[in-house]
N, C-alpha and C positions, 0 to 999 in steps of 0.2 A: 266195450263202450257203445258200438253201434246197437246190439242188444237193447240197452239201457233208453236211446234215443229212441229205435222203433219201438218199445213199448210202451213209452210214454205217450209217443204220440198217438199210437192206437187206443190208449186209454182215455183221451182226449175226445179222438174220434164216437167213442162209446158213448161219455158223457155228453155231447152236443149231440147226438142219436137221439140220448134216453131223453133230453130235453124238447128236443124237436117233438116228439110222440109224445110225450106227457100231456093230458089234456087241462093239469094243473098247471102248469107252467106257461103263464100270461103275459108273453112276449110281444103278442103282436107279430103284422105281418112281414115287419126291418127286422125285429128281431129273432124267426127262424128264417130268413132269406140266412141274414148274416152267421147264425149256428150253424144253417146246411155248407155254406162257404167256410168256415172254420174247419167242420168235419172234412169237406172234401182236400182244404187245404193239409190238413192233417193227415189224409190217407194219402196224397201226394209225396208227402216229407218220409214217412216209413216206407212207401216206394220207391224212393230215392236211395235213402238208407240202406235200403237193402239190395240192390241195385248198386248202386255205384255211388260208395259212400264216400268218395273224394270232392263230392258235386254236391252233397250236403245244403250249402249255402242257396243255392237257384230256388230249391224248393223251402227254405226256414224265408226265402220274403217275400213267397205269397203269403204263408201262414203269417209273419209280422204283419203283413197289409191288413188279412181279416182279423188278425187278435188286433189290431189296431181302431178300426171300423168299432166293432165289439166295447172298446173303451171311448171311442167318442161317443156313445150311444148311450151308453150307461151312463157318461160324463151329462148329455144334455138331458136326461130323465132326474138326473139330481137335482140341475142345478137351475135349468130353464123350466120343468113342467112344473114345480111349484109355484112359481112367480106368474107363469102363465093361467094358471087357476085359481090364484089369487084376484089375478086381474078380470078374468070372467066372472067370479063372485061379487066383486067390486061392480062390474056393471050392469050383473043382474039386480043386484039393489039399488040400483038410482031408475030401471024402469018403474 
């Protein structure tokens, strides 16, 4: 089972790598701040794991802090930056 945990989490680790470097990936600068924090938080949790995998827990809440970070971010990119460009369209046409 610990297997199963550190390799997920290192595969995690990878995917927030290949995103941070990609020059496709238009995250902005919150959003590789908060990838490079996912990753490191993830190479923490497999270090643990592998380590002293009774302590599990200390390290799964940093990595909930930055996956969490991670979904408010994406939550206000949904939900506020439309309504905010709305509202800048709206007052470049009454100049």
């Amino acid at each position: 089972m610990v297997i199963v945990f550190i390799s997920a989490h290192l595969l995690i680790a990878l995917a927030c790598c290949w995103a941070v470097m990609r020059p496709h990936v238009a995250e902005g600068v919150l959003g590789k701040f908060s990838l490079i924090v996912l990753c490191f938080a993830s190479i923490a949790c497999a270090a643990w794991g592998w380590i002293l995998p009774e302590t599990v827990d200390r390290s799964e809440t940093v990595f909930a802090v930055a996956a969490a970070g991670l979904a408010a971010r994406c939550y206000w990119i949904k939900a506020c930056r439309p309504v905010r460009r709305h509202i800048k369209r709206r007052i470049r046409k009454c100049n």
